[in-house]
C-alpha positions in Angstrom: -51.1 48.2 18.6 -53.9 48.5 16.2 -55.9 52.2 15.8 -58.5 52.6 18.1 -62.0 54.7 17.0 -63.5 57.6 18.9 -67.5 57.9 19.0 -66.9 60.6 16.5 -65.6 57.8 13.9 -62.0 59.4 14.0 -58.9 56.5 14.2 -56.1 57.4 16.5 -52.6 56.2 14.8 -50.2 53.3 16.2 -47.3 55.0 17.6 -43.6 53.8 16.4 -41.2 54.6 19.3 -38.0 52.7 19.4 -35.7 55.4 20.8 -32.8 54.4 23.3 -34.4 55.4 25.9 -37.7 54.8 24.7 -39.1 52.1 27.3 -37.0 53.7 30.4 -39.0 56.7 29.6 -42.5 55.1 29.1 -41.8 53.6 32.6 -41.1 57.3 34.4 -43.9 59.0 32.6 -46.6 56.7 33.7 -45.1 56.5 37.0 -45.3 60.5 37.2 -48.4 60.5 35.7 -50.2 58.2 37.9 -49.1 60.8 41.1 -50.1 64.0 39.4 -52.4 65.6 41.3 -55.8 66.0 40.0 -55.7 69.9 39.4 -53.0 69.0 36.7 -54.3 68.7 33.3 -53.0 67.2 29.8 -53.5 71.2 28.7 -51.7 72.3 31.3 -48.6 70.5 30.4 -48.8 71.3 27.0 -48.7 74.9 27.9 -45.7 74.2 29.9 -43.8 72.4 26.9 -44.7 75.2 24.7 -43.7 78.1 27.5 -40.3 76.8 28.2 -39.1 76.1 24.5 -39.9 80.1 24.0 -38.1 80.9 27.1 -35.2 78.8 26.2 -35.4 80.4 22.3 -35.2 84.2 25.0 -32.2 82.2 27.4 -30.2 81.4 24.1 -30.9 85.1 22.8 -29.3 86.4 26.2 -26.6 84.0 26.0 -25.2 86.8 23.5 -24.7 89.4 26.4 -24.0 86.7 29.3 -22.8 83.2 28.5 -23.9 81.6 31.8 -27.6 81.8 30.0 -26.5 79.0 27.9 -27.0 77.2 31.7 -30.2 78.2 31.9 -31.4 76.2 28.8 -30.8 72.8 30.5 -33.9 72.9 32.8 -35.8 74.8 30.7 -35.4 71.7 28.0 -36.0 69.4 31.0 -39.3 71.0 31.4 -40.5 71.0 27.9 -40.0 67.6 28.3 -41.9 67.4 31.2 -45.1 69.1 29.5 -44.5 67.5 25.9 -44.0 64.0 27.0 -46.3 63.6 30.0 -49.8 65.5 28.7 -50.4 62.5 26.4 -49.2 60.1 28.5 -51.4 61.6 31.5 -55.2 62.0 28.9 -54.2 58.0 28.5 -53.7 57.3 32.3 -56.9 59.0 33.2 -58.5 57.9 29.8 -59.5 61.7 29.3 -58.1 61.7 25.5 -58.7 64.4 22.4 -57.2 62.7 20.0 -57.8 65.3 17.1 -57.3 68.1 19.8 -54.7 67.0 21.3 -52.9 65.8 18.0 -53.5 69.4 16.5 -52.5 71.4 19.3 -49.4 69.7 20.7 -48.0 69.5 17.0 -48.6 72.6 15.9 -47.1 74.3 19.2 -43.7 72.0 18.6 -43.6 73.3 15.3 -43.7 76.9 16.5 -41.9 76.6 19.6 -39.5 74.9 17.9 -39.1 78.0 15.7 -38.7 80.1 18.6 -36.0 78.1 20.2 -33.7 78.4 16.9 -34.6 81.9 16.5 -33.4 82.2 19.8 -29.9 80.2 19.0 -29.7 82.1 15.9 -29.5 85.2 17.4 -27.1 83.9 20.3 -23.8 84.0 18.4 -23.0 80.8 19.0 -24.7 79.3 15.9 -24.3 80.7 12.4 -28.2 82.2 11.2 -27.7 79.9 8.0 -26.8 76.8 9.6 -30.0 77.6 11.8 -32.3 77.7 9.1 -31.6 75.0 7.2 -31.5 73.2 10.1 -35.3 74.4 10.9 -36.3 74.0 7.4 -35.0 70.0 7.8 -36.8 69.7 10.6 -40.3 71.3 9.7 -40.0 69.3 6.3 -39.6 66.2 8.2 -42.5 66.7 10.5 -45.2 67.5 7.4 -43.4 64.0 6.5 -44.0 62.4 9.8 -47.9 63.5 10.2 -48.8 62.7 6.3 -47.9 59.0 7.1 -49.8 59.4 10.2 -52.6 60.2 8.2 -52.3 58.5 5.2 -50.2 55.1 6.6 -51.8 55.3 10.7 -48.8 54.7 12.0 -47.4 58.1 14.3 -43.4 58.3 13.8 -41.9 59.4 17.4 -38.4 58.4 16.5 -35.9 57.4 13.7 -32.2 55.5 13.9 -33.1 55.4 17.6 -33.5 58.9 18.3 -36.5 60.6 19.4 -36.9 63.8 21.0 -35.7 63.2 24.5 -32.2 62.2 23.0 -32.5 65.3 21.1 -32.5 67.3 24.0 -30.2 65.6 26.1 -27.6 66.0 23.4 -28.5 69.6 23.3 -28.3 70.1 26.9 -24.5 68.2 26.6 -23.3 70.9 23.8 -24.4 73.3 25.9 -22.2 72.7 28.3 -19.2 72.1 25.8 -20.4 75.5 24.0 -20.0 77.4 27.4 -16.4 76.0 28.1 -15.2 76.3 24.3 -17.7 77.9 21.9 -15.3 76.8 18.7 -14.0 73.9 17.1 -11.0 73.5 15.1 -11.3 72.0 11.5 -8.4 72.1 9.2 -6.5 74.5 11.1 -9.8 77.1 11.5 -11.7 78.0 14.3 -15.3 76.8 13.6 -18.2 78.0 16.0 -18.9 74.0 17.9 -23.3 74.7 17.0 -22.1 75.0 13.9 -21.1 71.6 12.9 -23.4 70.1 15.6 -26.4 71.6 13.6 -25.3 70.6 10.3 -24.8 67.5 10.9 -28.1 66.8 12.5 -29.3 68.9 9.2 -28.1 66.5 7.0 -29.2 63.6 9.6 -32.7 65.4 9.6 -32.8 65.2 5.6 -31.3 61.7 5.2 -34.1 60.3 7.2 -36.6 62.3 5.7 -35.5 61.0 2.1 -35.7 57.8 3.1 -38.7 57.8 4.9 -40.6 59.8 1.8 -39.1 56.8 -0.4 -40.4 54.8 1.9 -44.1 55.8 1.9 -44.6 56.4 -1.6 -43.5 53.0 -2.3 -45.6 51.3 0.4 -48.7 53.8 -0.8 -48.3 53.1 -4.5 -48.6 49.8 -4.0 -51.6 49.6 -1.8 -53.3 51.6 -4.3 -52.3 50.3 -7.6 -54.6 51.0 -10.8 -55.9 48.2 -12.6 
């Protein structure tokens, strides 16, 4: 898809999505966002993706004094999807698109809800308050990756090795479940909290991709702008 210019002169990105559940998805959102009813806005649901990823950062932090909260997460994910995924998908449907708004806001509310929601798990008890930040750190580094390409390369990241945010969640909303039944793991003989070795892998997951894709970029970037 090539960018596309607003009267202002501004170029929306391409988007790369090639998640595994990538085209299922595209399918459901345009079918939800074709019902909508007209009251609903793309602003709306952005609010609701940000709202729920603070109250699932406040359901992890209970989870502490009452482990069924860790229950409570699951639909509170399923909604952030809801609002993050649909309120682009619904400006496009009804061809009421912000690009630099929208881009802005909806990325700069991940970024801090995001930071709520490990806050949240870091003061749970269930995941270690190192393993949390590093993972966070991975994760913002990776995003100021993500949208310098989109500006300096036009093409908008949504996924890497066939994950993308949705799978992200749904694996979330899986260890959940495992978490609630048996919080630990056992690794050579020691008991091992179960977020702890889920986060740190998808840490190191988070920085592997991130080296590659800087590597990436500033080789296709130096050679588009090569000095004489």
């Amino acid at each position: 898809m090539m960018p596309t210019t607003t009267t202002t002169g501004f170029k929306t990105a391409a988007r790369a999505h090639t998640s595994l559940l990538a085209a299922a998805e595209k399918r459901t959102l345009l079918w939800i966002a074709t019902r909508l009813p007209d009251g609903v806005n793309s602003d709306h649901l952005t609010g609701l993706g940000f709202v729920s990823l603070i109250l699932a950062g406040a359901s992890y932090w209970y989870a502490r004094y009452n482990s069924w909260a860790l229950l409570l997460v699951i639909p509170l994910l399923a909604l952030n999807w809801f609002g993050d995924s649909l309120d682009g998908t619904l400006a496009r449907v009804r061809n009421r698109q912000r690009p630099r708004y929208g881009f802005y806001v909806d990325h700069i509310l991940d970024a801090l809800g995001m930071s709520f929601l490990m806050a949240g798990l870091a003061l749970s008890g269930y995941l270690s308050p190192l393993v949390a930040c590093g993972f966070l750190i991975a994760y913002l580094l990776l995003s100021i990756e993500i949208y310098l390409a989109t500006y300096t390369i036009g093409t908008f990241h949504l996924s890497y090795w066939r994950f993308g945010p949705t799978e992200l969640r749904i694996l979330l909303s899986i260890g959940n479940l495992f978490v609630l039944w048996r919080p630990y793991a056992i690794i050579a003989g020691r008991d091992v909290l179960l977020f702890d070795v889920g986060f740190a892998v998808g840490a190191v997951a988070l920085a592997a991709i991130l080296a590659q894709a800087t590597v990436k970029h500033i080789v296709m970037l130096y050679r588009q702008e090569t000095l004489p």
